[in-house]
MDTraj code that builds the backbone (N, CA, C; nanometers):
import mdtraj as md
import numpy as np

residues = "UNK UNK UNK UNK UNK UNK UNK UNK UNK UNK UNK UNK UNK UNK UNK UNK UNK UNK UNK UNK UNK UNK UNK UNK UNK UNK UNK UNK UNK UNK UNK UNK UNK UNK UNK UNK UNK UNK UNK UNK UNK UNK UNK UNK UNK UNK UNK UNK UNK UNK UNK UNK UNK UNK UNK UNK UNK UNK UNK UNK UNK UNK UNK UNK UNK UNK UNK UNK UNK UNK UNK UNK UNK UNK UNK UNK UNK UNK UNK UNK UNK UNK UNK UNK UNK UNK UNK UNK UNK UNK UNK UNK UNK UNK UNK UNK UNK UNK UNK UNK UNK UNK UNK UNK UNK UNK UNK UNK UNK UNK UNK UNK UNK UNK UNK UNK UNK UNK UNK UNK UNK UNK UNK UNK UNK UNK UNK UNK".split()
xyz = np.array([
    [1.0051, 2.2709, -0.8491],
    [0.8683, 2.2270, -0.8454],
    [0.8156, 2.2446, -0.7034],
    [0.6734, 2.3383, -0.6504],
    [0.6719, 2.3495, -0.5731],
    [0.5375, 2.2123, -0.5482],
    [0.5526, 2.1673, -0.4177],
    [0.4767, 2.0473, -0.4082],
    [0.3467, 2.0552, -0.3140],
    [0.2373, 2.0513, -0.2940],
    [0.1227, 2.0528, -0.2164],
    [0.1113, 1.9045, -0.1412],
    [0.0542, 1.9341, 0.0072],
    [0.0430, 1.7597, 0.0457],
    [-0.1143, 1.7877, 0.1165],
    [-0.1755, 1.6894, 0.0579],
    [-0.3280, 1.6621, 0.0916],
    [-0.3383, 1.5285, 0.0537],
    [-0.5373, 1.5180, 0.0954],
    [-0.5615, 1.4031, 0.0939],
    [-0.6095, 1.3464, -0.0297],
    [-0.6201, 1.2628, -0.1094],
    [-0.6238, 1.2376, -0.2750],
    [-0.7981, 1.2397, -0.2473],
    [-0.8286, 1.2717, -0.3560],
    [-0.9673, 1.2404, -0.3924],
    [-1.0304, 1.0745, -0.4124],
    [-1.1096, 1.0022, -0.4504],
    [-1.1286, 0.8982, -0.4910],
    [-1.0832, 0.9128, -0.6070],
    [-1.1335, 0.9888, -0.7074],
    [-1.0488, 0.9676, -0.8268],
    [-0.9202, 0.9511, -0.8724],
    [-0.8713, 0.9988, -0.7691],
    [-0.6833, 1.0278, -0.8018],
    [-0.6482, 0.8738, -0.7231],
    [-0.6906, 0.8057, -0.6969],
    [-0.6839, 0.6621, -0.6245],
    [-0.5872, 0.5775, -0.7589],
    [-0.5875, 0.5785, -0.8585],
    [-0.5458, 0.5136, -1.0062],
    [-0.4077, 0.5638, -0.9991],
    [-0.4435, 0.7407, -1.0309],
    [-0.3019, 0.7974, -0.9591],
    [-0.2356, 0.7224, -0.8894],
    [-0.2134, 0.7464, -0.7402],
    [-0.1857, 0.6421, -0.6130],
    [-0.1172, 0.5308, -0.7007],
    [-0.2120, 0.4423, -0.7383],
    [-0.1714, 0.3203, -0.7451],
    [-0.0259, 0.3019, -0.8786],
    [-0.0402, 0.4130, -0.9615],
    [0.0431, 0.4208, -1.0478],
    [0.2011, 0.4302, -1.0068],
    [0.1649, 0.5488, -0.9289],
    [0.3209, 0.5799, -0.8623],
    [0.3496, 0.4574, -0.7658],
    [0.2846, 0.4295, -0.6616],
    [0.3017, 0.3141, -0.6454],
    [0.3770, 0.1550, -0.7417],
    [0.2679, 0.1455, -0.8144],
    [0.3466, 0.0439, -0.9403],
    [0.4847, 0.1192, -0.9651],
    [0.4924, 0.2362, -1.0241],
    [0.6206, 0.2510, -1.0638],
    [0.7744, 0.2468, -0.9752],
    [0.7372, 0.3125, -0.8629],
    [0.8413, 0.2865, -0.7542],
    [0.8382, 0.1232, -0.7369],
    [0.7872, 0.0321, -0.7627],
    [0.8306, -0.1288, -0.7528],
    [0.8840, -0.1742, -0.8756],
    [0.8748, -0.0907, -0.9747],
    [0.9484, -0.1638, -1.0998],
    [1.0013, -0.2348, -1.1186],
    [1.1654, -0.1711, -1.0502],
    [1.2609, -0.2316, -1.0362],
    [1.2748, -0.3665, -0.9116],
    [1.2184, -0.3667, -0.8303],
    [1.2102, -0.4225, -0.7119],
    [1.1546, -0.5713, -0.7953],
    [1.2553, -0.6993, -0.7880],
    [1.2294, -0.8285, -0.8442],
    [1.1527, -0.9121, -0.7449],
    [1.1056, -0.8637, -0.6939],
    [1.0403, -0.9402, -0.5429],
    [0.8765, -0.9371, -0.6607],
    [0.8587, -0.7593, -0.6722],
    [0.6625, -0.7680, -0.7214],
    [0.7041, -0.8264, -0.8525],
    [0.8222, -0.8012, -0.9741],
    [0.8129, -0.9411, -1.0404],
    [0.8029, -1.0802, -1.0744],
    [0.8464, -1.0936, -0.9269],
    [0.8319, -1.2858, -0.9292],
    [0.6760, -1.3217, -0.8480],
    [0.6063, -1.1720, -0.7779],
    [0.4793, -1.2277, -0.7336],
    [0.3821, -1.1871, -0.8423],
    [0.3943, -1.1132, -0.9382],
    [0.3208, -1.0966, -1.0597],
    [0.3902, -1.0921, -1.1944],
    [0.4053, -1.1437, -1.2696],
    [0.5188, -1.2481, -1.3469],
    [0.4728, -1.1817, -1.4772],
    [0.3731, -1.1451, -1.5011],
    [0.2900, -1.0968, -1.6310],
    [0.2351, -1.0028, -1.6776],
    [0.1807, -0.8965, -1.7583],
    [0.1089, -0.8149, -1.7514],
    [0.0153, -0.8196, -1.7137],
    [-0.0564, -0.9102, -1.7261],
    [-0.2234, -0.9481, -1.6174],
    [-0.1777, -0.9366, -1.5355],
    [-0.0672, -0.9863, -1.4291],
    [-0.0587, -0.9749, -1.2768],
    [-0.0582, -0.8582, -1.2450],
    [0.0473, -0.7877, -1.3577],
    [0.0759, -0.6539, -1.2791],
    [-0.0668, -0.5175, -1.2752],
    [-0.1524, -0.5884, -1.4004],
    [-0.2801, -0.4779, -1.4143],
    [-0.3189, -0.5666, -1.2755],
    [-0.3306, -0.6431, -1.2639],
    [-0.4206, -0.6901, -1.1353],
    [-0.3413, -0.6045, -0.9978],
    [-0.2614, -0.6461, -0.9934],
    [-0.1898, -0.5214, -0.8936],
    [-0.2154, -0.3711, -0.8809],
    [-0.1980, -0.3782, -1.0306],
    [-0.2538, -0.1812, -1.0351],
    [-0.3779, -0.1782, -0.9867],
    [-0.4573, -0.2788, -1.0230],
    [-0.5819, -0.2605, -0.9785],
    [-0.6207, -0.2898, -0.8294],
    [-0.5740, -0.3636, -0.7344],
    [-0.5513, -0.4038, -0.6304],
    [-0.4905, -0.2942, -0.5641],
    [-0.3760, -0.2496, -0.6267],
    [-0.3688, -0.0949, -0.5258],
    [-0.4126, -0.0013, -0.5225],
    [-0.5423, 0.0198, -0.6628],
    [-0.6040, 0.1073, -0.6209],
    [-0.7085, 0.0905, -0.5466],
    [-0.7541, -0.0576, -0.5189],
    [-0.8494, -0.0311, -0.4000],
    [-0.8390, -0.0530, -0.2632],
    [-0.6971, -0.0723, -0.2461],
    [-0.6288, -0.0617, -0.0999],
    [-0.6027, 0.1031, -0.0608],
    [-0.5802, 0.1898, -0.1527],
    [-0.5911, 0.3265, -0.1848],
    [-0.7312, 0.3746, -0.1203],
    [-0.8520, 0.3120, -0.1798],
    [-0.9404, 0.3336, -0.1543],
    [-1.0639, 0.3595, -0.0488],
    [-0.9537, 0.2083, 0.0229],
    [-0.9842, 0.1663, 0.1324],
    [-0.9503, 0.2364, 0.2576],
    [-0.7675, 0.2956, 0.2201],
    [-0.7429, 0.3874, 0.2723],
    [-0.8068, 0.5084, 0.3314],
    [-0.8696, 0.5787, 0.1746],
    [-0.9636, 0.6367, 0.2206],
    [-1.0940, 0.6279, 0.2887],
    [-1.1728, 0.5318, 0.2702],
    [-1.2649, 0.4905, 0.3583],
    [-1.2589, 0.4739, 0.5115],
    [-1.1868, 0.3868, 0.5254],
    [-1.1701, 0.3143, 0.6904],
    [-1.0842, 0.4182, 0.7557],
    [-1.1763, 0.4105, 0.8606],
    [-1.1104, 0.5224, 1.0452],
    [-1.0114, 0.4561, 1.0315],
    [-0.9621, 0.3773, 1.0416],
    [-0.8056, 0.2933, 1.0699],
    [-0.7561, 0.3356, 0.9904],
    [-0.7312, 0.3556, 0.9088],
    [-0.6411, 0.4101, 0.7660],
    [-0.6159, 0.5341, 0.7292],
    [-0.5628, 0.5643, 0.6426],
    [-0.5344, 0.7214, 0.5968],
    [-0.4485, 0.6986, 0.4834],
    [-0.4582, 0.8162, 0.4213],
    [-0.3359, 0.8130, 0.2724],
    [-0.3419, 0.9414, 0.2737],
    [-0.2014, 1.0242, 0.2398],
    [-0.1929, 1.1765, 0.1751],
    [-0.1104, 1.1707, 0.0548],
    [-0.1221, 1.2386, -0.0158],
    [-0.0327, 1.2746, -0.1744],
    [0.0121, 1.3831, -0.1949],
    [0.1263, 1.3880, -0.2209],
    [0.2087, 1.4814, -0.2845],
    [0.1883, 1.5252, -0.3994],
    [0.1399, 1.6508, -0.4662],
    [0.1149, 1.6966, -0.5829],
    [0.2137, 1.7724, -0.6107],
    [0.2175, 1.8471, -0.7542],
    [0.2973, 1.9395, -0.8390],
    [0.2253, 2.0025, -0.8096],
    [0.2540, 2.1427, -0.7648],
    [0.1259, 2.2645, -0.7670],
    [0.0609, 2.3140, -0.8813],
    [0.2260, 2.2924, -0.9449],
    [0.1468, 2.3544, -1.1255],
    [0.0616, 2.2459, -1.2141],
    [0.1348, 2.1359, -1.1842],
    [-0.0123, 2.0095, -1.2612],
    [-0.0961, 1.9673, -1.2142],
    [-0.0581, 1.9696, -1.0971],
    [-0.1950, 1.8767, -0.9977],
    [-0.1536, 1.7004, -0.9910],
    [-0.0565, 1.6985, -1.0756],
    [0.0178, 1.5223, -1.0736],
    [0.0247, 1.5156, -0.9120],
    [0.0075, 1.3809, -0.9211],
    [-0.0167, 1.3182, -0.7814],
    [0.1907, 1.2612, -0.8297],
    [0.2505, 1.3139, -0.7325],
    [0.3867, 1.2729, -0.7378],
    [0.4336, 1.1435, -0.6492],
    [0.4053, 1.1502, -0.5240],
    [0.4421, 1.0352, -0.4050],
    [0.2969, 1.0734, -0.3307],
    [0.3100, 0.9638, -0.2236],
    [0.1834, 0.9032, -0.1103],
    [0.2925, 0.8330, -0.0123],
    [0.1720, 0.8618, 0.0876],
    [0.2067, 0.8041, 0.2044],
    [0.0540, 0.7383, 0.2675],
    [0.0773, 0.5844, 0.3174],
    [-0.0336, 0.5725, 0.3224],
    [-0.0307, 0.5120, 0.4983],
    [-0.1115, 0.5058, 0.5835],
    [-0.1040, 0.4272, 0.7348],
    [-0.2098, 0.3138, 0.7555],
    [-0.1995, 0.2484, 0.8754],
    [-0.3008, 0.1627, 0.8861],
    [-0.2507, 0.1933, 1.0330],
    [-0.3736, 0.1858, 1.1497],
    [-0.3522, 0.2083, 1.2428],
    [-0.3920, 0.0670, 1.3613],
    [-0.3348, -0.0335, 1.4323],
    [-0.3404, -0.1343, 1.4695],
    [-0.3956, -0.1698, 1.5932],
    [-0.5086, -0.1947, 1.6502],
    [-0.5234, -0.1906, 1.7300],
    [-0.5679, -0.3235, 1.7946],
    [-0.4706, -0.3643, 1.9196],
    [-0.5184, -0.4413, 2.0106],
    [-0.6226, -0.4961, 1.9853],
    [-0.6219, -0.6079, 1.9582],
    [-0.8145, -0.7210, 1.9601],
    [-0.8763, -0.6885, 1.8619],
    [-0.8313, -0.5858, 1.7650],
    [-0.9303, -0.5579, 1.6458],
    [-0.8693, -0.6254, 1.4614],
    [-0.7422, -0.6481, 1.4590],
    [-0.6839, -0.6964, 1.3712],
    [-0.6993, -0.8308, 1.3494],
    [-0.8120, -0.8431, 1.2365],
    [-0.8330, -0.9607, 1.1899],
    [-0.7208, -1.0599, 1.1305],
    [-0.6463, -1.1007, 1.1166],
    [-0.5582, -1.1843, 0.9922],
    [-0.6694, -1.2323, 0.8700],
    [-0.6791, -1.1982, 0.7983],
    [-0.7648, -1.2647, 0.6472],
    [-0.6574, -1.2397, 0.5466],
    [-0.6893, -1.4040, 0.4987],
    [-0.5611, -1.4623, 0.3946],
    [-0.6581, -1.4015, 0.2912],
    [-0.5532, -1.3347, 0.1766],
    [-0.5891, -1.2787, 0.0667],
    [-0.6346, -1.4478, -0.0023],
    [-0.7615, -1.3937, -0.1243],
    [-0.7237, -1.4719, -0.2606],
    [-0.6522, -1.4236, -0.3692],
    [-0.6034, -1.5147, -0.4325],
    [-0.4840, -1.4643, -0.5292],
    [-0.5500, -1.5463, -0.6481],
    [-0.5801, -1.4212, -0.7551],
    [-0.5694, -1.5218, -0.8691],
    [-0.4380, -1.5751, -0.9810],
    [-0.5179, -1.6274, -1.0293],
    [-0.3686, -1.7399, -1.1016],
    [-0.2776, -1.6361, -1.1704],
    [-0.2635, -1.5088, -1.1855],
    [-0.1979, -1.4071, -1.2588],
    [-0.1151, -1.4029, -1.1562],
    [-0.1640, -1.4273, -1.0054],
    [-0.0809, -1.3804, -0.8958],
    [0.0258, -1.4912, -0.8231],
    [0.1289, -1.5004, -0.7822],
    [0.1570, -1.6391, -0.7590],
    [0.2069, -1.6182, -0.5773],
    [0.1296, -1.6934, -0.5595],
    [0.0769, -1.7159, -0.4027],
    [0.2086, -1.8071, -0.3583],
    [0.2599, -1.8555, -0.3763],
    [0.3793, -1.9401, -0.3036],
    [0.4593, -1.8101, -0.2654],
    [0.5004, -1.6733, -0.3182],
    [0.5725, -1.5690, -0.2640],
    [0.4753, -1.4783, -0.1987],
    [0.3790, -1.4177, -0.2468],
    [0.2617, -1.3486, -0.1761],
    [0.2445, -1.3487, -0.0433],
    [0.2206, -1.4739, -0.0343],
    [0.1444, -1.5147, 0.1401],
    [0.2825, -1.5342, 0.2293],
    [0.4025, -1.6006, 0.1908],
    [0.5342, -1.5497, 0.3151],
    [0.5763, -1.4257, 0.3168],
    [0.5632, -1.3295, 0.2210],
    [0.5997, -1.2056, 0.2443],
    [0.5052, -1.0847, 0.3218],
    [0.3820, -1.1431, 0.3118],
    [0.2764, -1.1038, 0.4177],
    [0.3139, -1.1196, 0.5505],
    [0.3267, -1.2910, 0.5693],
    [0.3740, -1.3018, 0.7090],
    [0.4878, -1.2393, 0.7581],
    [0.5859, -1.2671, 0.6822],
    [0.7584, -1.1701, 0.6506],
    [0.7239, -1.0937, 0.7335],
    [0.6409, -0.9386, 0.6840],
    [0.6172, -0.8253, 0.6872],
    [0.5323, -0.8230, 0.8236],
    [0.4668, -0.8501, 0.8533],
    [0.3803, -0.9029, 0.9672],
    [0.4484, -0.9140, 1.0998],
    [0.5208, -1.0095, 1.0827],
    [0.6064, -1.0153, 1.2102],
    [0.6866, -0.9458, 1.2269],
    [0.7669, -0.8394, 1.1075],
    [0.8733, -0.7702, 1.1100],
    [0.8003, -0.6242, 1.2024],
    [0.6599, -0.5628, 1.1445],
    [0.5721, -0.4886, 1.1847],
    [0.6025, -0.4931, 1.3189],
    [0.5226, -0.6186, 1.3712],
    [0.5186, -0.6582, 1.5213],
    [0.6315, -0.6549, 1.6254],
    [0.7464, -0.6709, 1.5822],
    [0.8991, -0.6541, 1.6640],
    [0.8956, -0.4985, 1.6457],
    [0.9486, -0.4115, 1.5499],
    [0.9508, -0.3029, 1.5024],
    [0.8735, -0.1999, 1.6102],
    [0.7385, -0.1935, 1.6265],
    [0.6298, -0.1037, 1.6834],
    [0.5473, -0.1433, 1.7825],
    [0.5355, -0.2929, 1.8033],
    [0.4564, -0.3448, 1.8957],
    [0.3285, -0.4207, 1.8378],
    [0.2632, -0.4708, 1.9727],
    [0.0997, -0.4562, 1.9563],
    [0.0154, -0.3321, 1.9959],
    [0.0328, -0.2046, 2.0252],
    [-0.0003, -0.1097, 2.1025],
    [-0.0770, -0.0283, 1.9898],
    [-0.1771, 0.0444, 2.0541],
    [-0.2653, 0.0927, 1.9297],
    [-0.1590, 0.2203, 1.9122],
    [-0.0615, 0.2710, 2.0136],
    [0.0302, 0.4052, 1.9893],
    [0.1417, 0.3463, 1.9967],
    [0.2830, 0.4216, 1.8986],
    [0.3994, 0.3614, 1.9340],
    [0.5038, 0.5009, 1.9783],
    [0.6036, 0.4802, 2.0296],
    [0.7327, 0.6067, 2.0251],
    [0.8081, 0.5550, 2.0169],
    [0.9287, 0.6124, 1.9515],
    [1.0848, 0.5542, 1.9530],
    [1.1018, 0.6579, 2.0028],
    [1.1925, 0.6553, 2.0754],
    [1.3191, 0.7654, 2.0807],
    [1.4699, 0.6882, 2.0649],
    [1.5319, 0.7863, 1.9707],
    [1.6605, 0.7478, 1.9279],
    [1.7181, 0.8839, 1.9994],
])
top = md.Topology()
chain = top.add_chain()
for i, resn in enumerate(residues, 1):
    res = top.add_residue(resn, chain, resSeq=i)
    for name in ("N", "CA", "C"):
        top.add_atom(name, md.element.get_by_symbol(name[0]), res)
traj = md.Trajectory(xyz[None], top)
């Protein structure tokens, strides 16, 4: 399968969010924060407009991996770019499909793990 990498359209955003959902399947973490099929359409739907958003906002970006011969959106990669004095913290709302006692520590989790990892610096380098 030969694979193309560009930037998704708005439409292919559902896409996105699909492969997305599916690579967490297995992962019991997005089962215990969306417990139901409502949660998880709410999720699908939630990632596609973080997808979206992606595309919108200078800070952000997303590219996708296609099939050349279908045009299937296969994998994504998506960024957020951090900059010094501009990163708001805003606590999500969660509705009741969603269960917020795991949600909101795994935000922070992730948050601070971010912050050790790369810095506060709007650029990062490793060298290994």
């Amino acid at each position: 399968m030969a694979i193309v990498i560009c930037t998704p359209s708005e439409a292919e955003a559902v896409a996105v969010s699909t492969v997305h959902l599916r690579a967490m399947d297995e992962n019991l973490l997005t089962h215990a924060q969306f417990p139901s099929p409502e949660g998880l359409g709410f999720f699908h739907a939630w990632l596609e407009n973080n997808t979206l958003e992606h595309l919108r906002d200078d800070d952000k970006g997303v590219l996708v991996a296609k099939d050349e011969e279908t045009g299937d959106v296969v994998s994504f990669v998506k960024w957020l770019v951090h900059r010094p004095g501009h990163d708001e913290a805003v606590e999500e709302e969660w509705p009741e499909v969603a269960r917020k006692e795991y949600l909101d520590p795994y935000a922070a989790l992730t948050e601070r793990v971010r912050v050790k990892a790369v810095g506060e610096e709007a650029e990062y380098y490793r060298e290994f």
